[in-house]
N, C-alpha and C positions, 0 to 999 in steps of 0.2 A: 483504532480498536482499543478497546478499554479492556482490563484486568484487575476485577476488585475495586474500581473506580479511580484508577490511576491510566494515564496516557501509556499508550505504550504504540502501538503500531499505527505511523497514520503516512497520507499521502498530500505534500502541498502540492497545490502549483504554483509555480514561479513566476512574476514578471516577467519572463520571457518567453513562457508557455512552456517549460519542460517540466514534468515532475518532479519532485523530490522525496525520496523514501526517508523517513524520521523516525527514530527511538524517543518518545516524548517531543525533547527540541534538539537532541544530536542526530545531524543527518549522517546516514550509511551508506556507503558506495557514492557512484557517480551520478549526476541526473538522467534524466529518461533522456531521447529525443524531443526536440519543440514539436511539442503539438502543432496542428493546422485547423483554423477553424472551416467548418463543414465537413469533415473527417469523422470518420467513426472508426474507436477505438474501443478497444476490449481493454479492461484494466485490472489485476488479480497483484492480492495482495499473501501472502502465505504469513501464519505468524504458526510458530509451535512452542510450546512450555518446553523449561526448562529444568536445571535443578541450582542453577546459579550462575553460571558464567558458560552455558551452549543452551540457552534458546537461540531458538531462529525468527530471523524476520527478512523475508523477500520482496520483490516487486516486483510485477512483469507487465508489459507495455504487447498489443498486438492489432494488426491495422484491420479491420474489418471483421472475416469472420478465421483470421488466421491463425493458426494454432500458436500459445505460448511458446518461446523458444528459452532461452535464458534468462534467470532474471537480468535487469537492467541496472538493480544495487539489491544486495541483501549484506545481512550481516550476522554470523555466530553463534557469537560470544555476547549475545545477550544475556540480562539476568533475571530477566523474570523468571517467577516459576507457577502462575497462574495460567490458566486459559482466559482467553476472551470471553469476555461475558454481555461485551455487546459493541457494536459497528454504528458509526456515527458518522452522517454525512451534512457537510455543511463547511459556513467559515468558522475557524476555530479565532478566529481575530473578530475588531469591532469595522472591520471591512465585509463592506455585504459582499455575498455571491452570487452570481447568475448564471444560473449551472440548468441542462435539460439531462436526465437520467432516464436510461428505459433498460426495464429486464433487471434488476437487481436479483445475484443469486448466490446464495451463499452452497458451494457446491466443491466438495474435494477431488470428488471425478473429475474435474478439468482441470486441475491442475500440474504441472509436470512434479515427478517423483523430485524430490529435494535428493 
């Protein structure tokens, strides 16, 4: 997720298939569980403005159609203090990706209360 055209909330995946929740390029909390391929996963990312050192940025990982339960890493004590101004999907490196997406939805109703 971008903020004024600066990185700020984004989701790798790892060489071993887990995710990793990032502040730019400092990662926050611990990784997801390893993914499985053929699996169908729910993936919601929470980011909220701040006023200097308590924005938030969350991750939440869910197998099917199963409701979010805790994040899997968030963090605080962020400092941003813009909102998102827009979601970008892809490789953020000069490594391709080969990614199938369906249902993109940008939606606060599903997300658990922070």
């Amino acid at each position: 997720m971008y903020c004024g055209g600066t990185t700020v909330g984004n989701l790798q995946l790892t060489s071993s298939g887990a995710l990793q929740l990032r502040d730019g390029s400092t990662q926050l909390g611990a990784n997801s569980a390893t993914l499985s391929v053929g699996t169908v996963y729910r993936i919601g990312i929470h980011q909220k403005k701040g006023s200097g050192g308590n924005a938030v940025l969350e991750a939440y990982l869910a197998v099917g159609s199963a409701v979010f339960g805790s994040p899997f890493a968030s963090g605080t004590t962020e400092t941003f203090t813009t909102q998102a101004t827009q979601f970008r999907l892809g490789a953020t490196t000069a490594t391709a990706v080969n990614m199938v997406v369906d249902d993109i939805r940008l939606d606060t109703a599903a997300m658990p209360a922070p």
